[in-house]
N, C-alpha and C positions, 0 to 999 in steps of 0.2 A: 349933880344931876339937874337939867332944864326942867321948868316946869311946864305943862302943857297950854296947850294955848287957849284962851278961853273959849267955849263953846261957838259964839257967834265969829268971834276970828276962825276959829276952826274950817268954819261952814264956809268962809269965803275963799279961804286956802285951799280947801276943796274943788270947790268952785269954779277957782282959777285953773287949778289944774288940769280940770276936766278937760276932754274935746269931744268934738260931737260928729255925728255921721248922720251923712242924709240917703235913702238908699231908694231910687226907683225901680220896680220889681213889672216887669211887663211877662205877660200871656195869660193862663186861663188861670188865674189870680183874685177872682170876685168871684162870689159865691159858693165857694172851698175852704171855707171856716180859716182863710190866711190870717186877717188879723188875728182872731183867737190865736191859733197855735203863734204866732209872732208874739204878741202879749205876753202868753205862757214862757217861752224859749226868754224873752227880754228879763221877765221879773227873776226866774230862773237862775239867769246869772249876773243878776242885778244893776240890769241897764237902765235907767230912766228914759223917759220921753213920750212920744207916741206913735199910731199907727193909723192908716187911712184910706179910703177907697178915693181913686179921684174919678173924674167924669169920664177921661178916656179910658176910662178900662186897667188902670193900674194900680197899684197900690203903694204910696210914700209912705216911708219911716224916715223917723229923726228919731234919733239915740244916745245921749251922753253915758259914758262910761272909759274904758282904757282899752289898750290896743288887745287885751287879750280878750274882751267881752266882745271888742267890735269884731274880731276875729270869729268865734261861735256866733253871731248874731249875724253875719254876712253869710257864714254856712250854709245855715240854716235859710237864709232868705234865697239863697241860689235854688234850694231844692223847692222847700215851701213844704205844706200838708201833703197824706200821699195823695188828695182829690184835687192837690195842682199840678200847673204843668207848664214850671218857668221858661222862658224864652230868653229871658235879658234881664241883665242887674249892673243899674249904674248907680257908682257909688262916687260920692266926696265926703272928706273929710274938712274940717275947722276949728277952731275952739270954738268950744263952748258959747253960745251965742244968747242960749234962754236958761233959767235954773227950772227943773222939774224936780220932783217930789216922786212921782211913782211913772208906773209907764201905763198909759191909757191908747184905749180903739176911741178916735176922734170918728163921727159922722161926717 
């Protein structure tokens, strides 16, 4: 039987594996409590990364986890809360680019 790998190899085996998704979400998307319920949905199925209002009116996420989180987590960002009211959702995917720890609403 192998032994497992030590905790800090662990972490970067992890790591590596990850990939990330960046998702731009345009229409009536600010002030519809989107980050919140995006946060909620993200920590939910245990996405890392963040969430954000940008100046023109839209809101970016970045998200590490696997195809089945990015899968729920893209759902969810087509629809949004029911006080939104998506237009467009552009998505790319990468590895893994930054390591996060939890998934936060950046200002």
């Amino acid at each position: 039987m192998r032994a497992a790998a030590p905790p800090l190899l662990q972490r970067v085996i992890n790591v590596t594996a990850m990939q990330q998704v960046r998702v731009i979400v345009r229409g009536r998307v600010q002030g519809v409590g989107f980050r919140y319920h995006t946060q909620q949905v993200a920590q939910e199925i245990g996405c890392v990364g963040w969430v954000r209002n940008l100046s023109d009116g839209t809101v970016e996420c970045v998200a590490q986890g696997d195809d089945g989180q990015f899968e729920r987590l893209v759902a969810f960002l087509q629809v949004g809360p029911p006080a939104a009211h998506v237009e467009s959702v552009d998505v790319s995917y990468t590895d893994a680019l930054d390591a996060f720890d939890s998934f936060t609403i950046t200002r």
